[in-house]
PADODREN-69074 format. One record per residue (C-alpha): x, z, y; residue in one letter. Coordinates in steps of 0.25 Angstrom, whole numbers, plus 5000, padded with zeros to 4 digits. Layout:
% PADODREN-69074
    x    z    y lumlo
    X    Z    Y     a
...
% end
This chain:
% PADODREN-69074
    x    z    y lumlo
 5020 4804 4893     x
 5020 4817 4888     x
 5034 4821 4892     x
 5028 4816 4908     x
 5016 4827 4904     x
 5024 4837 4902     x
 5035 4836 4914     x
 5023 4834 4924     x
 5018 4847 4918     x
 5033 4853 4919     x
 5033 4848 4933     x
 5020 4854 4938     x
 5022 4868 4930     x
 5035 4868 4939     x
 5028 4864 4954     x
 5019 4877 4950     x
 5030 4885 4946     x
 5036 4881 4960     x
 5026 4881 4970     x
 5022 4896 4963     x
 5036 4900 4966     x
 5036 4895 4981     x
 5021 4901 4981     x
 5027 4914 4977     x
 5040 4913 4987     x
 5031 4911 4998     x
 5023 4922 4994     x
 5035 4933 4993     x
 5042 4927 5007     x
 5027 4929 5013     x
 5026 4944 5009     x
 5042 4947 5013     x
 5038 4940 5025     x
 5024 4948 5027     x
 5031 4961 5022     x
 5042 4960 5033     x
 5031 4957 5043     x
 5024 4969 5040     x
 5036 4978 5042     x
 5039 4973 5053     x
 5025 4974 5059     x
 5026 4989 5054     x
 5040 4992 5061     x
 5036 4984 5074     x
 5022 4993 5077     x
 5029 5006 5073     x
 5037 5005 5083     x
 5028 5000 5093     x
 5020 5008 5103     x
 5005 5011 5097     x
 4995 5007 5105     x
 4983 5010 5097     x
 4975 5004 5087     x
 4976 4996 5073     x
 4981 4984 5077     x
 4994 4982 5070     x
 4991 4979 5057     x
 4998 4973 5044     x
 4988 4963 5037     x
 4994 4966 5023     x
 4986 4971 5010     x
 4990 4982 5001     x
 4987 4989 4989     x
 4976 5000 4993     x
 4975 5005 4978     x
 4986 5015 4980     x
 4976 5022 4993     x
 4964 5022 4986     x
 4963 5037 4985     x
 4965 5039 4999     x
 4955 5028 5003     x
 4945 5036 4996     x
 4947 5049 5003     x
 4941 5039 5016     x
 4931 5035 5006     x
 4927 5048 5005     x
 4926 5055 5018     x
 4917 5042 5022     x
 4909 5044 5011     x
 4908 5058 5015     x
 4903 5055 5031     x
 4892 5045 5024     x
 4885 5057 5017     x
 4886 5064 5029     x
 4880 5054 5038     x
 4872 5046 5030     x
 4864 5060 5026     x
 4861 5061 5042     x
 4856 5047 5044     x
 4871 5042 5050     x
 4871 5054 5058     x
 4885 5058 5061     x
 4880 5072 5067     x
 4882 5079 5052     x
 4896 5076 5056     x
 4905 5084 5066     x
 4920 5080 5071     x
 4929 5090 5064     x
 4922 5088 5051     x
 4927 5073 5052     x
 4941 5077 5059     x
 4942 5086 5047     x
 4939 5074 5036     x
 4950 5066 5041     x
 4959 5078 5040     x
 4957 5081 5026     x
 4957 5066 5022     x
 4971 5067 5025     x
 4977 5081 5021     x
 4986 5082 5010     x
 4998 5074 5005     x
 4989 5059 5004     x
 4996 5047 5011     x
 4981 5047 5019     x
 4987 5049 5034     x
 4976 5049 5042     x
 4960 5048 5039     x
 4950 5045 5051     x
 4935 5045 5051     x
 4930 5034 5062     x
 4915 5032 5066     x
 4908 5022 5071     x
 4903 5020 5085     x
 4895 5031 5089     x
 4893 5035 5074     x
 4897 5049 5077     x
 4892 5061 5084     x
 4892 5054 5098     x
 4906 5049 5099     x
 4909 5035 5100     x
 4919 5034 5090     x
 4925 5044 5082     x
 4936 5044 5074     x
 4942 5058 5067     x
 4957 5053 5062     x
 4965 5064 5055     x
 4981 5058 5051     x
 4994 5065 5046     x
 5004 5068 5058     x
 5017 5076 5055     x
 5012 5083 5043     x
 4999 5086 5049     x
 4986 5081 5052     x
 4981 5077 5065     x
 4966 5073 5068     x
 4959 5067 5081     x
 4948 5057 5085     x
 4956 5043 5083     x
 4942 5037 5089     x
 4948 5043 5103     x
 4961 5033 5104     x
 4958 5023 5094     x
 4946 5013 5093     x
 4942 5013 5078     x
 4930 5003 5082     x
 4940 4993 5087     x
 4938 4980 5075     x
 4953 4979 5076     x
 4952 4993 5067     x
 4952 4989 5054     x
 4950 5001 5045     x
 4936 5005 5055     x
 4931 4990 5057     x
 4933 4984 5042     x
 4923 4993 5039     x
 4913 4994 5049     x
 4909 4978 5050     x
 4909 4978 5034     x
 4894 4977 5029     x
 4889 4989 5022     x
 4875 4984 5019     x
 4880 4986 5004     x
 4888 4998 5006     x
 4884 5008 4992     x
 4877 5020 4991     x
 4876 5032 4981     x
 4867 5043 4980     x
 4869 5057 4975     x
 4857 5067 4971     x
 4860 5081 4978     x
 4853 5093 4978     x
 4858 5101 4990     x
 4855 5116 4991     x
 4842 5125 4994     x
 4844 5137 4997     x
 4847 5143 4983     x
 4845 5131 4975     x
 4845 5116 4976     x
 4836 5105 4983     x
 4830 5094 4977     x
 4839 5083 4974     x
 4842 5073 4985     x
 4847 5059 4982     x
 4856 5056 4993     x
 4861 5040 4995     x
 4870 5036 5003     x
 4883 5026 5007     x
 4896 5028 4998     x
 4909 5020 5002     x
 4918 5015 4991     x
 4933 5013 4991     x
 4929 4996 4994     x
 4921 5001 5005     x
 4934 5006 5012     x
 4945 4998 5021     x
 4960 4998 5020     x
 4965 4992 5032     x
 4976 4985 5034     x
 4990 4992 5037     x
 4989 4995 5052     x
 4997 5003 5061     x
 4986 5013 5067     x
 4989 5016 5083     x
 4981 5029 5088     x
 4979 5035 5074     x
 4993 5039 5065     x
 5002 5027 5072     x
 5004 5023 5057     x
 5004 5010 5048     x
 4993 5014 5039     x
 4982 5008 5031     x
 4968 5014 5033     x
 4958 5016 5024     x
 4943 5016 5028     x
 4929 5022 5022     x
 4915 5019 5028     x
 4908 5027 5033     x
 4893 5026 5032     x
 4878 5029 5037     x
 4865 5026 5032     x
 4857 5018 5041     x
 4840 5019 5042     x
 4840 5006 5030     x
 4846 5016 5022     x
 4859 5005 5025     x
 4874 5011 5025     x
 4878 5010 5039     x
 4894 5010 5044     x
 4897 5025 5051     x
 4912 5023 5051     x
 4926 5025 5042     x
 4933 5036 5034     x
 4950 5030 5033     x
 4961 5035 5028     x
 4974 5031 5033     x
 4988 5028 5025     x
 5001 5029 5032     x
 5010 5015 5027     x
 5022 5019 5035     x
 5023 5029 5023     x
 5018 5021 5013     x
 5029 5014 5004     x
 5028 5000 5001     x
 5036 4990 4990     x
 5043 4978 4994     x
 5047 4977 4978     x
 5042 4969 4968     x
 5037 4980 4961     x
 5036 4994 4969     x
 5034 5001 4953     x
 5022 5008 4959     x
 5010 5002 4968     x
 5012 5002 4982     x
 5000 5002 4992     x
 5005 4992 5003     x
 5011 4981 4993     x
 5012 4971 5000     x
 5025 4971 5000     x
 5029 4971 4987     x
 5039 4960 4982     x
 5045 4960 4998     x
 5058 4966 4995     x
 5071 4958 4998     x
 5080 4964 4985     x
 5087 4951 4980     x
 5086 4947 4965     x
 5099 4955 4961     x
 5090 4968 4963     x
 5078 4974 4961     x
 5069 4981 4972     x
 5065 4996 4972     x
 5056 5001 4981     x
 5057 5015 4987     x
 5050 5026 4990     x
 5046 5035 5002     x
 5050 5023 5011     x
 5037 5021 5017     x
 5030 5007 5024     x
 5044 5001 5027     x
 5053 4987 5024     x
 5063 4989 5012     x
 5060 5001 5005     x
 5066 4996 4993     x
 5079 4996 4986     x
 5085 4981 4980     x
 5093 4989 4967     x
 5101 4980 4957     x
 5093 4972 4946     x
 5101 4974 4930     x
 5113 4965 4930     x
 5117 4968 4945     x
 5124 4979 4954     x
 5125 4985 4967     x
 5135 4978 4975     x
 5138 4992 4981     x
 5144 5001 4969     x
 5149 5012 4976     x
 5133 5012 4983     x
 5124 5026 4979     x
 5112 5018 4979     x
 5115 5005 4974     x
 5102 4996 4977     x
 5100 4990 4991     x
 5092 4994 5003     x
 5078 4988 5005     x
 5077 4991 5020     x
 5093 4985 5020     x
 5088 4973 5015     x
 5076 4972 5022     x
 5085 4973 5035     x
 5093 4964 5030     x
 5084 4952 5027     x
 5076 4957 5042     x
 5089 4956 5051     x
 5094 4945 5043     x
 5080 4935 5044     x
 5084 4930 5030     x
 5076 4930 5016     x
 5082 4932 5004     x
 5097 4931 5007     x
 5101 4946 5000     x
 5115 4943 4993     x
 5117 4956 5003     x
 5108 4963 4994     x
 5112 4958 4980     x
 5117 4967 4967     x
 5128 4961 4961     x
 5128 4955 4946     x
 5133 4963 4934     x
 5144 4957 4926     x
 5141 4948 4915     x
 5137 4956 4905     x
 5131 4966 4911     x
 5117 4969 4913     x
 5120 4983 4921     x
 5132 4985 4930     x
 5136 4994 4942     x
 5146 4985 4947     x
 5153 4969 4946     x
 5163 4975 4934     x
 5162 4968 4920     x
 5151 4979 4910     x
 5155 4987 4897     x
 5149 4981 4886     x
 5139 4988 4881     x
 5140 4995 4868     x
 5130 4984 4861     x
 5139 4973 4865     x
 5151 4982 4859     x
 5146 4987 4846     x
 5138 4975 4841     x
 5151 4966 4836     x
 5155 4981 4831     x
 5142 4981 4824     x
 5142 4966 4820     x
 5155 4967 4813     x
 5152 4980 4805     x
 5140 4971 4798     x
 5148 4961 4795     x
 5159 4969 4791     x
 5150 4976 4782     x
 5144 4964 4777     x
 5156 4956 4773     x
 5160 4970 4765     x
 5146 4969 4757     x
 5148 4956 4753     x
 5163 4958 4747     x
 5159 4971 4740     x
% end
């Protein structure tokens, strides 16, 4: 009875141990499969004709940790338009076109990987125009600003980085106070406590990636900050969005199982195609592309190549290889070679050197027992 307990025990510990290991299988062939879909999307609207707008968009998610810096230079400049406005009773009027136009420029000077920034209102919500949208992005070392509201219809629900916010409910959107104490003439004024609407880091958006048509003609992810009012209840009121936009097409990405440092867009770790006999190495400055990675031998194997300068094989020769090919995970094309037996390091099929342990330790062994045996007869 108690031998049957125990195999039905075995047995069931086994059916979990398979179906977690199918469950698993499934898992990595769904993210290969969702990973070469994604490329594939990239390459195919990259070198289509843009016709404007955000509609091509890859509905993946990714590690935002990396960005968080950047997100809050959106955070920010949007908390900065709120005091402005909210100070006038929601009146834009405080505000004037090339004090926005230069906000989105300074956003994003310098070396940061922010490549655009955009300021964008909502209907009417600005001195008199119907929309207006000041957009300032990174063109061939330089920085170019216009109205994007002019050629691009922000309002547009498809818009996800402008929409998501504006239909969220702010009825519980926080507020701070600070006590000031402005000038008079030569000395200070009474001290004012001034409350109004603060946004946080959770109050913000990141879209998913998108390519944008009619702003940089880039796959990016945008980041956005709301903008608020005060209404007549004393309510925060939506007045727009403060983004920031990241370029992927220059991001880099990791198809290994461990990129060693963390990677934004992750979701393609564990993706690469390097068979068992190697290890994958992801490198870098390769930017938002399939394969950057190198399959370099594991301990016990070589390169089947000796001559080769770089012994480890391609990522992007692989990647083409398993793409033109339509298979899996055939890759005896892209195998190292086992070492000798013996050997635990090897640069070709030839038998090792023994090392010096395995050489001095009989040496060693006799010498004790010579000596020994010398003890004894003395």
């Amino acid at each position: 009875m108690r031998m049957t307990t125990v195999f039905l025990a075995l047995v069931a510990a086994m059916t979990v141990l398979l179906r977690a290991t199918f469950a698993e299988n499934a898992t990595v062939t769904m993210q290969r499969d969702n990973a070469k879909r994604a490329f594939q999307k990239v390459e195919r609207v990259q070198n289509s004709n843009c016709t404007g707008g955000t509609e091509e968009t890859l509905f993946v998610s990714y590690d935002t940790s990396p960005w968080t810096a950047y997100a809050n230079v959106a955070i920010k400049t949007a908390n900065l338009l709120t005091r402005m406005i909210s100070s006038t009773n929601v009146s834009t009027d405080i505000l004037t076109d090339n004090f926005l136009f230069t906000l989105v420029r300074n956003n994003i000077e310098g070396n940061s990987v922010i490549f655009g920034s955009a300021i964008a209102w909502e209907e009417y919500a600005y001195n008199g125009y119907r929309t207006f949208c000041p957009y300032a992005f990174k063109k061939n070392d330089s920085i170019t600003a216009y109205d994007l509201s002019l050629n691009y219809n922000y309002l547009d629900p498809v818009t996800e980085w402008y929409h998501t916010l504006k239909i969220r409910n702010w009825k519980n959107a926080s507020f701070t106070t600070h006590n000031v104490a402005y000038r008079l003439n030569m000395s200070h004024g009474d001290e004012q406590a001034i409350t109004q609407p603060v946004a946080s880091l959770d109050d913000g958006h990141w879209t998913y990636p998108y390519y944008d048509c009619g702003g940089g003609n880039i796959w990016m992810v945008t980041y956005s900050a709301p903008i608020f009012g005060v209404n007549g209840s004393g309510k925060a009121i939506f007045r727009g969005v403060a983004t920031i936009d990241i370029e992927l097409t220059n991001v880099d990405i990791s198809q290994c199982d461990d990129g060693g440092e963390n990677h934004a867009v992750d979701i393609f770790r564990g993706t690469h195609k390097c068979p068992s006999s190697t290890k994958c190495v992801p490198l870098k400055n390769q930017g938002f592309q399939l394969g950057a990675y190198e399959c370099s031998c594991r301990q016990g194997y070589y390169f089947p190549n000796i001559s080769a300068t770089r012994k480890a094989f391609s990522g992007k020769d692989i990647e083409a290889h398993f793409s033109s090919l339509d298979v899996t995970m055939d890759s005896s094309t892209f195998e190292c070679l086992k070492c000798a037996d013996g050997c635990n390091m090897c640069t070709d099929g030839k038998a090792c050197v023994k090392s010096n342990s395995m050489i001095t330790r009989p040496i060693v062994y006799l010498m004790v027992v010579a000596m020994a045996t010398l003890s004894i007869t003395v």
